[in-house]
N, C-alpha and C positions, 0 to 999 in steps of 0.2 A: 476605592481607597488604596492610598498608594504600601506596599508591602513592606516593612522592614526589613532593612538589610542585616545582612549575617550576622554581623555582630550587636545587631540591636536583637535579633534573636537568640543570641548565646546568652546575654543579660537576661532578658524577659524566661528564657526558660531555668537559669539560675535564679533568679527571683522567685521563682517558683507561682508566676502570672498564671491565673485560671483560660485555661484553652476549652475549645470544645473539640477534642479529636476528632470528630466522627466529620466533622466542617471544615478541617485545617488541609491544605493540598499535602497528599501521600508523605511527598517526600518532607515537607515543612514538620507535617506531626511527627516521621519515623525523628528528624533531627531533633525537633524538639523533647522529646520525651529520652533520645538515647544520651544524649548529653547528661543530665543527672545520673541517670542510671549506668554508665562508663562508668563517673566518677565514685558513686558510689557502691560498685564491685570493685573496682581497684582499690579502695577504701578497705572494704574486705581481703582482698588478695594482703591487703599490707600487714594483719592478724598473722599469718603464713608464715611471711618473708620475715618479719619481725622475730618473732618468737624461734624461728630455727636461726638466724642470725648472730642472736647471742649465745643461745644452746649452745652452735656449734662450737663454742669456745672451751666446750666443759669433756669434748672429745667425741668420736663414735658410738659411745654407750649413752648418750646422754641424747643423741642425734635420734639413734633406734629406738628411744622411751619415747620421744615427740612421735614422728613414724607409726608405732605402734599402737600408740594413743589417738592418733588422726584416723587412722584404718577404723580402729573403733567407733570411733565418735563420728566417722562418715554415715552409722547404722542409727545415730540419732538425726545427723542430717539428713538421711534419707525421709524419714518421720516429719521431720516439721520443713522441708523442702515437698514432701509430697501434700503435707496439710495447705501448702502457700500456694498447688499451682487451684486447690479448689477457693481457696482464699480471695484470689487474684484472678479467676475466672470469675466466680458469682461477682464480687463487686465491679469489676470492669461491667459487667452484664446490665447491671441492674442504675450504675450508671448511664450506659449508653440509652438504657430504655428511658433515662432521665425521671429515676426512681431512686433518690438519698436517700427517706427514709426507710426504705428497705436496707439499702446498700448497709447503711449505719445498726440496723438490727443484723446482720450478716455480722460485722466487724465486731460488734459482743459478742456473739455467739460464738465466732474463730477465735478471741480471746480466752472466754470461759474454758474454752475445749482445751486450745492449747497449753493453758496452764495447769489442767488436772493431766493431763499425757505428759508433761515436763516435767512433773513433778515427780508423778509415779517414776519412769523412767530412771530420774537423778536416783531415789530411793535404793530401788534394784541394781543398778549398776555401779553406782559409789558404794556398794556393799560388796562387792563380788569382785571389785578392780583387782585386787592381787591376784585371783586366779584368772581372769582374764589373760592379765597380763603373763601370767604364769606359760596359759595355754600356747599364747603367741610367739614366748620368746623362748629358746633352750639355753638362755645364757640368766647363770643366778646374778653376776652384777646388774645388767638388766632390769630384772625382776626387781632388788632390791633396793636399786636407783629411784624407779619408776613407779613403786608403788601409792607412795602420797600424793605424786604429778597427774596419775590415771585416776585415782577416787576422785582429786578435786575437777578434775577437769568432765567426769562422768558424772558426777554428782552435783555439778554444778552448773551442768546444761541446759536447766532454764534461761540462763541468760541469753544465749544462743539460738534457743529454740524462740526463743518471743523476739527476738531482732528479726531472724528471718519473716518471722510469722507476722509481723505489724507493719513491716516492711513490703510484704506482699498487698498487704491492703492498700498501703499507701500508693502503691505503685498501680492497682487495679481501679484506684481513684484517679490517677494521670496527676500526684501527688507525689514524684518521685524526687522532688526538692529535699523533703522533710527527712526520703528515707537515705537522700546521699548525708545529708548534714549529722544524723544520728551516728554513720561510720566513719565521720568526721571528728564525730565528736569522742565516741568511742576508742576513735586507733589514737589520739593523740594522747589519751591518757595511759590507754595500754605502751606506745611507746614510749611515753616518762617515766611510768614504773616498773617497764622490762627490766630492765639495767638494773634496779635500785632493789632488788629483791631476789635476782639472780647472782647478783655480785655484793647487796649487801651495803650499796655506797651511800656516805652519809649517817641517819639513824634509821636506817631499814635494817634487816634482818638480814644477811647471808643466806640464802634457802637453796641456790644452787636451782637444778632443773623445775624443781615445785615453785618456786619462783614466777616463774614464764606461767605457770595457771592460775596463779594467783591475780597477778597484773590484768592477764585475760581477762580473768570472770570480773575483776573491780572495772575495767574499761566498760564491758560489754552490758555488767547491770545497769551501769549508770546511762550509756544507753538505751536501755530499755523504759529506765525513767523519765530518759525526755519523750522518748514516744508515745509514751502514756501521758502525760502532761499536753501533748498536740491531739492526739485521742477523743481526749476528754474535749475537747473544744476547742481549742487555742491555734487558729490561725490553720485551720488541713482544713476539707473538704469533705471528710469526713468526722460526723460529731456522734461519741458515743455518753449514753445518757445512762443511766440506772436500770433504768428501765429493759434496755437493751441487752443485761446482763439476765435477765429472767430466761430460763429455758425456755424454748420454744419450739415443739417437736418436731415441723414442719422442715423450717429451717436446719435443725441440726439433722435431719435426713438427708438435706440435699448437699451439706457438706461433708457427710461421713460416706455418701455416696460418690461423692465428687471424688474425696478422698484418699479412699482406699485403695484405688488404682493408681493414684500417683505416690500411696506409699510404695506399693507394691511395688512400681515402677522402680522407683530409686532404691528400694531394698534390692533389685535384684542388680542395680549395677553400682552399689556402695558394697555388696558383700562379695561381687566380681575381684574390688580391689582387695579387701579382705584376703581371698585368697591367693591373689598375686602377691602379697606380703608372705602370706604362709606358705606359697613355694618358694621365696627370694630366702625364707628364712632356714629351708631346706642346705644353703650352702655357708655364707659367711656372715658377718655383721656389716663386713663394710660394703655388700650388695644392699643391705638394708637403707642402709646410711647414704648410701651414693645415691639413690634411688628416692630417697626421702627429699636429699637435696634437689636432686633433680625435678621430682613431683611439685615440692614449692615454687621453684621457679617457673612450671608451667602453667601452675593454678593462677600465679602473679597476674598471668596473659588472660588466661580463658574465665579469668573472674568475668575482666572488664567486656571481652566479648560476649559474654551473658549479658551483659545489660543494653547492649543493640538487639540482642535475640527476645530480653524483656519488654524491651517496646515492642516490636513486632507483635507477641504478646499478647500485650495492652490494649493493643491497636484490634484484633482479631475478635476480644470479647465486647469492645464497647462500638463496635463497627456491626457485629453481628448481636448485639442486642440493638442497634440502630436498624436492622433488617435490611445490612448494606453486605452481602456475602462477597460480592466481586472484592470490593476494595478491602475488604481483612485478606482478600488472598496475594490482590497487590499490591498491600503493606510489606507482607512476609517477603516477597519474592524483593524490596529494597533493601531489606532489612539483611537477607544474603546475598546480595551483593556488595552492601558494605561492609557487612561481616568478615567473606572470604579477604576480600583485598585486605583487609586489618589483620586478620589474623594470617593468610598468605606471606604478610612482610615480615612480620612476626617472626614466622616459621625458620625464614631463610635468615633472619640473623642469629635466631637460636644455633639452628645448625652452624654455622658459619666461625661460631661464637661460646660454643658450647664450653671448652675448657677455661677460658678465663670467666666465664659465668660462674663456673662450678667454683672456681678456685676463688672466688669470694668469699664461702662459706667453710670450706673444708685446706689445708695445708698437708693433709695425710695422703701420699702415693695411692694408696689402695682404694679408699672412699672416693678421691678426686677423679680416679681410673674408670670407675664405674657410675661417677654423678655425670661424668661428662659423653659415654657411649650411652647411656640412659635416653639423657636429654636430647641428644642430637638424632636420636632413632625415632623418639615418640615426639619430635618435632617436624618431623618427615609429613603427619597427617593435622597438622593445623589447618590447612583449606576444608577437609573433611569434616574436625573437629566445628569450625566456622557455620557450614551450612546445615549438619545434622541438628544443631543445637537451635535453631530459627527452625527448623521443622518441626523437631520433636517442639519447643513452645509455641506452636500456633497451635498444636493438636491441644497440649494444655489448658490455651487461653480461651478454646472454644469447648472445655471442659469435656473434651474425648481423651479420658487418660488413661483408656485402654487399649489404645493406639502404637503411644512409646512402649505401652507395661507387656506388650506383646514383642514388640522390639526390641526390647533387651533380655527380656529371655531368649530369646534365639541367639541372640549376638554375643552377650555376653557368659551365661550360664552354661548354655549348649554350645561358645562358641571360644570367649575368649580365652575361659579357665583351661577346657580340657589343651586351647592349642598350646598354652604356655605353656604344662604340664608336660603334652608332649613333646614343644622343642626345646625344655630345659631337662629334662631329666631321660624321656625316653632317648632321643637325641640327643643327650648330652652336650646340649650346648649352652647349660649351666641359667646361670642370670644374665645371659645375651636372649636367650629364648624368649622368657618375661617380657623383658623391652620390646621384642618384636611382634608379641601379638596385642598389644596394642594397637598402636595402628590399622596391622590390618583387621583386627573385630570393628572397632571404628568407622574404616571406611565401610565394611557391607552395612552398616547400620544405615550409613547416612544417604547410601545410594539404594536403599530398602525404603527412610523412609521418605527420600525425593518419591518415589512412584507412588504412595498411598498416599501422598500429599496432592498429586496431580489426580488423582481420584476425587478428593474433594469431598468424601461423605463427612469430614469432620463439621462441613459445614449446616451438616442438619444435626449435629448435636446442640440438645435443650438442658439447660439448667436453671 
């Protein structure tokens, strides 16, 4: 049978055409599956770009409420990002073994769970946002800016938490059409009603920085509706029933097992940035500010390169429930290859580019001073960024999530905080120190976990 050509393959994988990964040549399935999942993390990265966009318009105190609220709220992403890589490991698995109706009681089950943990979560921390915010910031405008922007935005984190988290299914089904079109569908409402809530235009309300959470959580719920309307039945690969929603002890073992290590994981390097905010916070506001903008513009990139590191992924759980271990391992190794060179080119026009980047968002001397040495320093390890991140999710997607959760405690906790701490303050070398250890915690991560990856014991991980 004669192959299709490229671009009848960009159609058929946008069409969201049923494939059998575990059958498709290496590099055909790494393309087909990364093409959606590009699209729909850049989809994501535009929630970022969006929202600090307009903010910036309302000044550097309104920059650092965003900033300081993201830092936060990375401690819920860490939560429903670690519940998606067990999410996206068993269903990949249990697809490859060419078992749906398993797969589809898995996808009730991560449902159930994730919405009692989203819920609780909003509860506790839309309660608590003023001090929160209090703790993070020494500035009372700040505080008294930010406080409605941080409840709604904390309290309202189920909407976030169940895009990732539904999105991971879809994606562990080789179903990553449904989860680009939900961020599709989601950013374009979020950015119709940035504007009109932040500024008030037309008969919307003036709200100024609460605004921007507002638009968010109405974009992001109503994404979450369609997901659940595809869910239920409607046109995904995976179909969830009633039935499916019954606890089932077995199953919620093997996802709370799965799980915990890739909470674990991304708590220790969500609360790494944590404290990079809380030393940057140690000097001025427009290190906050410069750094905030700067951090958007890189998330912008490394959204979308997650979603070639997400096939790879994909490719690892439904290849190694196919009891095909060679090829999940030369999935990954395509997967960073085209990673680096994407995110490599990347790199070099960030650097190259860094102050007119910056100066998109910010007109202020001091914030554009430090958005722009930021950017250009922690753009230095985009190659690094590139291949660590197809490492660490092949460890995920063969559900070893105690693999990264070991790696980033060393690199991060034990590694990035204290060196920022010391080249910012023991060293005195201020909010230049922050930027610089980035990078290099990064790069030993990713050259720590290239050698456990050529070990290969992930490959006898069972779930």
């Amino acid at each position: 049978m004669e192959k299709p050509s490229l671009w009848r393959s960009i159609v058929q994988s946008l069409r969201g055409e049923e494939h059998d990964y575990t059958a498709e040549s290496l590099n055909r399935a790494v393309f087909l599956l990364s093409v959606p999942m590009v699209l729909e993390m850049f989809m994501e990265s535009l929630f970022a770009i969006t929202d600090i966009f307009w903010v910036s318009h309302l000044g550097k105190n309104a920059v650092a409420v965003v900033g300081i609220t993201e830092s936060v709220m990375s401690l819920v992403y860490a939560v429903a990002i670690g519940m998606c890589f067990a999410a996206s490991a068993i269903v990949s698995r249990r697809i490859g073994e060419k078992d749906p109706e398993r797969a589809s009681q898995a996808a009730g089950q991560i449902v159930v769970l994730g919405t009692l943990v989203a819920s609780g979560m909003g509860v506790v921390l839309g309660y608590f946002g003023e001090d929160i915010l209090r703790l993070m910031s020494q500035s009372d405008a700040v505080v008294e800016m930010g406080t409605p922007f941080i409840r709604i935005m904390l309290g309202g984190n189920i909407t976030v938490f169940m895009i990732f988290l539904i999105n991971a299914i879809f994606r562990g089904a080789g179903d990553a059409v449904i989860a680009m079109r939900t961020l599709i569908l989601a950013n374009v409402i979020n950015m119709a009603l940035g504007p009109c809530f932040v500024f008030g235009w037309g008969p919307f309300p003036e709200m100024g920085v609460t605004g921007a959470a507002v638009a968010t959580n109405i974009g992001r719920g109503i994404g979450v509706l369609y997901q659940l309307w595809h869910l239920l039945g409607h046109h995904s690969r995976i179909h969830v029933h009633l039935y499916h929603l019954r606890p089932a002890r077995e199953v919620l073992h093997t996802i709370l097992s799965t799980s915990k290590n890739g909470i674990a994981q991304l708590l220790i390097s969500t609360t790494s940035w944590v404290g990079l905010y809380k030393i940057l916070a140690m000097f001025h506001e427009a290190a906050l500010a410069g750094y905030t903008i700067a951090l958007r513009l890189i998330m912008f990139m490394l959204l979308p390169a997650w979603g070639i590191a997400n096939a790879g992924s994909t490719l690892v759980g439904q290849n190694l429930g196919a009891e095909r271990p060679d090829r999940a391992e030369a999935a990954v190794w395509i997967a960073v290859k085209w990673n680096t060179i994407f995110l490599g080119v990347i790199g070099v026009l960030y650097v190259a580019f860094a102050h007119p980047l910056a100066a998109i968002f910010t007109a202020e001397p001091d914030v554009l001073h430090e958005a722009t040495r930021s950017l250009w320093i922690v753009s230095l390890a985009f190659p690094f960024y590139a291949a660590g991140m197809c490492f660490e999710g092949a460890f995920n997607g063969s559900g070893d999530t105690w693999t990264p959760t070991r790696l980033n405690f060393f690199c991060f906790w034990l590694g990035q905080i204290p060196l920022a701490y010391v080249l910012a303050v023991t060293l005195k070398l201020g909010a230049l120190g922050v930027y610089i250890s980035v990078p290099l915690s990064f790069g030993v991560l990713t050259l720590w976990s290239a050698v456990l990856f050529r070990k290969g014991k992930w490959k006898e991980k069972k779930v």
